[in-house]
Z-matrix of the N, CA and C atoms (Angstrom, degrees):
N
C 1 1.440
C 2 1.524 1 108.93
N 3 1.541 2 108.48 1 152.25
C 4 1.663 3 95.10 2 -158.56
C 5 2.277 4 85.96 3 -138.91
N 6 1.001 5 109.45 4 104.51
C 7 1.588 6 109.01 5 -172.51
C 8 1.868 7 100.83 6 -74.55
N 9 1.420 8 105.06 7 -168.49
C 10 1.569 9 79.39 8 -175.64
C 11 2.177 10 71.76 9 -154.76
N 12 1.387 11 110.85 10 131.81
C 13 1.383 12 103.76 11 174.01
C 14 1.813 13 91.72 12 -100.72
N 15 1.372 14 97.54 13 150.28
C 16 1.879 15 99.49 14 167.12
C 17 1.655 16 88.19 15 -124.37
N 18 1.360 17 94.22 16 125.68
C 19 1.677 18 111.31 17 -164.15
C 20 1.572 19 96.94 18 -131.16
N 21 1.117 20 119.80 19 -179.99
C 22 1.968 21 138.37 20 166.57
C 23 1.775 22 87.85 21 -156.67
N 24 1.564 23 83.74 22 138.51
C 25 1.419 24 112.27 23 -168.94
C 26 1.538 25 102.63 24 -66.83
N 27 1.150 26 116.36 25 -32.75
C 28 1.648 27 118.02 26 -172.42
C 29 1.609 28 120.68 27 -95.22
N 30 1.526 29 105.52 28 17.42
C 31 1.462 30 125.14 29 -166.72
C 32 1.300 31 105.66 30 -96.24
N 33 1.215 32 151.50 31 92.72
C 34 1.684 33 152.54 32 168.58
C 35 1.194 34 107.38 33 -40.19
N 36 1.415 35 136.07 34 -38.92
C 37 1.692 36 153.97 35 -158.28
C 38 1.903 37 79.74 36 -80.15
N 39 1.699 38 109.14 37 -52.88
C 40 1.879 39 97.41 38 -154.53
C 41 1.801 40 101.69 39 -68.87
N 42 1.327 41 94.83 40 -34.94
C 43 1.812 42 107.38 41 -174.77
C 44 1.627 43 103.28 42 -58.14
N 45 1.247 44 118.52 43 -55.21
C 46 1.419 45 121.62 44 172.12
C 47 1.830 46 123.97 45 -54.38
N 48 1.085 47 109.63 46 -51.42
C 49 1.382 48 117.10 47 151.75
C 50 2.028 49 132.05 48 -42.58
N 51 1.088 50 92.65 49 -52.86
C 52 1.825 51 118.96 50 146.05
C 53 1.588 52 93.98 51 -23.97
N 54 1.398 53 87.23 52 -117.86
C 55 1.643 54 108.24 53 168.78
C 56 1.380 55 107.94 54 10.95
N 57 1.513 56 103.40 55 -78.54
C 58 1.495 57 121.93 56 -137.39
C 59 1.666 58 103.21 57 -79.29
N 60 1.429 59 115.00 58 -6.66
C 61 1.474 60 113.70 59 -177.28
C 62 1.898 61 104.29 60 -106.91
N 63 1.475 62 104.07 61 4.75
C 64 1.721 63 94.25 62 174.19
C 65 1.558 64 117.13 63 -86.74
N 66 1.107 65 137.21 64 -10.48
C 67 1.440 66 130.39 65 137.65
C 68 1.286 67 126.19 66 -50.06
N 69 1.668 68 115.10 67 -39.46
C 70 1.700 69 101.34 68 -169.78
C 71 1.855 70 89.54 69 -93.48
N 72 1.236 71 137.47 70 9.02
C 73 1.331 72 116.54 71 159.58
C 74 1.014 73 108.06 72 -77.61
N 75 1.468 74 140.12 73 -62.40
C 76 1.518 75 152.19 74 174.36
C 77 1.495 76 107.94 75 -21.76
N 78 1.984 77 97.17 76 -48.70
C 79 1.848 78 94.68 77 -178.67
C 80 1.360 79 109.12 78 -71.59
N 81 1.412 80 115.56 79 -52.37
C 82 1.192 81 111.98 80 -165.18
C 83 1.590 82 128.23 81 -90.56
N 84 1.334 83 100.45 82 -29.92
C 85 1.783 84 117.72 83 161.28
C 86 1.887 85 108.10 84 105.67
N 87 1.541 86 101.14 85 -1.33
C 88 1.904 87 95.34 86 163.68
C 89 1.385 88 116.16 87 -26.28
N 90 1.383 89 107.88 88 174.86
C 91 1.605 90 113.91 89 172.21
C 92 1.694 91 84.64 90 -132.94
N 93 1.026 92 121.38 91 131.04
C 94 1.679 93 138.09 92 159.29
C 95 1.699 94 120.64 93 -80.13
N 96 0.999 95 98.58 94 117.98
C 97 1.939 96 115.26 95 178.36
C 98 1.712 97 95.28 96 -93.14
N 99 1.145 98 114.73 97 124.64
C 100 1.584 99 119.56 98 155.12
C 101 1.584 100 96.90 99 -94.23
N 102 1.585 101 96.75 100 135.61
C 103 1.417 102 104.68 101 170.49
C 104 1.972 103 108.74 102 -122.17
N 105 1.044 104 110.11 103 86.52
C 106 1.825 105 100.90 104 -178.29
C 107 2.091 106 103.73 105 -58.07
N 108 1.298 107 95.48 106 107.35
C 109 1.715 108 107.50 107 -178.41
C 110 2.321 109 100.95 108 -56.66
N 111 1.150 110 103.23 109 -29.37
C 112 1.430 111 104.12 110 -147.93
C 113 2.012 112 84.91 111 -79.95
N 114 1.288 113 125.58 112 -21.55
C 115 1.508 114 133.13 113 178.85
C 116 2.029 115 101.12 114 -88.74
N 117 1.548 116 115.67 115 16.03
C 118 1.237 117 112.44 116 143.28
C 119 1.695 118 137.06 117 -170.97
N 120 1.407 119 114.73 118 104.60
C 121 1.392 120 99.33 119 -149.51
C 122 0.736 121 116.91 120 -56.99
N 123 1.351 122 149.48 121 -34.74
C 124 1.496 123 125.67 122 155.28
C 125 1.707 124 139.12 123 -2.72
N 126 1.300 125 100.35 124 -71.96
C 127 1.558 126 108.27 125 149.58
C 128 1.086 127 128.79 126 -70.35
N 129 1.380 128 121.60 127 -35.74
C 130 1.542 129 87.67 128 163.67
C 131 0.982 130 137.75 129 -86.50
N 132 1.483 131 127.72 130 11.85
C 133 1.630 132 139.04 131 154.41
C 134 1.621 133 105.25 132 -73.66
N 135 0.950 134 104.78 133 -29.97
C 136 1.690 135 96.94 134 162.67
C 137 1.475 136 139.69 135 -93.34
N 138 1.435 137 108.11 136 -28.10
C 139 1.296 138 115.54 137 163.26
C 140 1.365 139 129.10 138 -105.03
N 141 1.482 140 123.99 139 12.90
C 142 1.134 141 145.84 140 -152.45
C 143 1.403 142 96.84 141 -64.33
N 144 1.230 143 135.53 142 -64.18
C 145 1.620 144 117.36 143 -148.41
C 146 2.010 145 87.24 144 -109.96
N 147 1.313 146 118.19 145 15.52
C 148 1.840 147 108.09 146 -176.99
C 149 1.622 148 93.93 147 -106.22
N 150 0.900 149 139.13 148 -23.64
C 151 1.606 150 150.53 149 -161.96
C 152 1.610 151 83.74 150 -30.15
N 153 1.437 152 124.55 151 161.70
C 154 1.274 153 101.90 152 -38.12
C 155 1.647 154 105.69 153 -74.13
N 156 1.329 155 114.10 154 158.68
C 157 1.388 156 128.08 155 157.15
C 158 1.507 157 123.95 156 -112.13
N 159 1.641 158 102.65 157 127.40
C 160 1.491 159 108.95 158 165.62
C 161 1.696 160 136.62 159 -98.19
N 162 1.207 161 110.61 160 100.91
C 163 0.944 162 128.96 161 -160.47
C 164 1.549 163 109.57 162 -103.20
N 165 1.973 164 99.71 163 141.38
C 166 1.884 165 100.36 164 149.45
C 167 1.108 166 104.12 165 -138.67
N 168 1.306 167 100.36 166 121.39
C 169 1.184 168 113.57 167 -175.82
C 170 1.398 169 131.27 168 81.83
N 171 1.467 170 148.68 169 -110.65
C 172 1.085 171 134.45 170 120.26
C 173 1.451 172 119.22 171 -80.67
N 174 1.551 173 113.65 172 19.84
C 175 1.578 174 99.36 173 -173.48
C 176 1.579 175 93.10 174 -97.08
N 177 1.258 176 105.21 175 144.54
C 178 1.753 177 124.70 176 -178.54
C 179 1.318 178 99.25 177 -104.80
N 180 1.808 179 121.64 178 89.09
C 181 1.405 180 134.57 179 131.23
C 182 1.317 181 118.93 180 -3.94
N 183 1.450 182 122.79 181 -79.14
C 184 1.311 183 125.62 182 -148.91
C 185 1.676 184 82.44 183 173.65
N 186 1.786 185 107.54 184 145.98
C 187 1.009 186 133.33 185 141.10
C 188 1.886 187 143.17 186 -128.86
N 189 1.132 188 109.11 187 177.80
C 190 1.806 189 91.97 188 -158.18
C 191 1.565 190 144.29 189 65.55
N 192 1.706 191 103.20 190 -48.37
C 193 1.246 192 96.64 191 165.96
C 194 1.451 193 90.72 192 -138.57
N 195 1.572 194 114.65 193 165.93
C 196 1.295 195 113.81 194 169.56
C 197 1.477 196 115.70 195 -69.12
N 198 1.310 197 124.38 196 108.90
C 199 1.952 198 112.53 197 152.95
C 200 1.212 199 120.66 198 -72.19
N 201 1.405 200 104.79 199 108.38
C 202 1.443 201 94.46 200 165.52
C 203 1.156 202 117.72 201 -105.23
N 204 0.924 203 133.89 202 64.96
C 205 1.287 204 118.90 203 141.94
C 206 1.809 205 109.79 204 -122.81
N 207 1.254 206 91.11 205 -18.41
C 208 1.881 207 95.69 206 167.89
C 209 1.906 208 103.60 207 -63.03
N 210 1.298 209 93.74 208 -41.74
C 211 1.574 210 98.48 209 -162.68
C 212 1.717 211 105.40 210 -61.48
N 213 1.667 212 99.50 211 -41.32
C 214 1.404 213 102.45 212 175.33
C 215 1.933 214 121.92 213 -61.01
N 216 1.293 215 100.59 214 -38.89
C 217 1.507 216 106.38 215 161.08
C 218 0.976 217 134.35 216 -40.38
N 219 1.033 218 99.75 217 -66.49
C 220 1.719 219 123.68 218 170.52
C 221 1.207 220 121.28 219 -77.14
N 222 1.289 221 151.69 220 18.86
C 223 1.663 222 174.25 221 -161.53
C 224 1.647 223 98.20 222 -155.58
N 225 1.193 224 121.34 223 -12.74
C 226 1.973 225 124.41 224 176.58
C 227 1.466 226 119.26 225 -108.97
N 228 1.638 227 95.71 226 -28.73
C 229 1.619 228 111.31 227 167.24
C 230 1.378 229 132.19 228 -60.61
């Protein structure tokens, strides 16, 4: 399984989010995509004010802060 973060490099919320998902790879074994939204407008007309967002696929995990316990759900499902 391969998650996909949509982050901006100058975002403390995306850096913290970062962080906060390298334990549940270790547990669970995802592979993480950084996507910087501001290198395509496309996304960032769509993800512009939720950054960061955790995503698979088009499914939207959680945005802003990490949930984990959704994340754990959904990484158990």
């Amino acid at each position: 399984m391969k998650l996909t973060l949509m982050f901006r490099e100058y975002c403390s919320l995306c850096h913290k989010m970062r962080e906060q998902l390298k334990p549940y790879q270790e547990q669970f074994g995802f592979g993480l995509d950084i996507v910087d939204v501001d290198e395509d407008p496309v996304l960032e007309e769509k993800y512009n004010e939720l950054v960061p967002v955790l995503l698979d696929g088009d499914t939207e995990i959680c945005h802003w802060f990490l949930d984990e316990e959704k994340l754990k759900a959904y990484l158990s499902a």
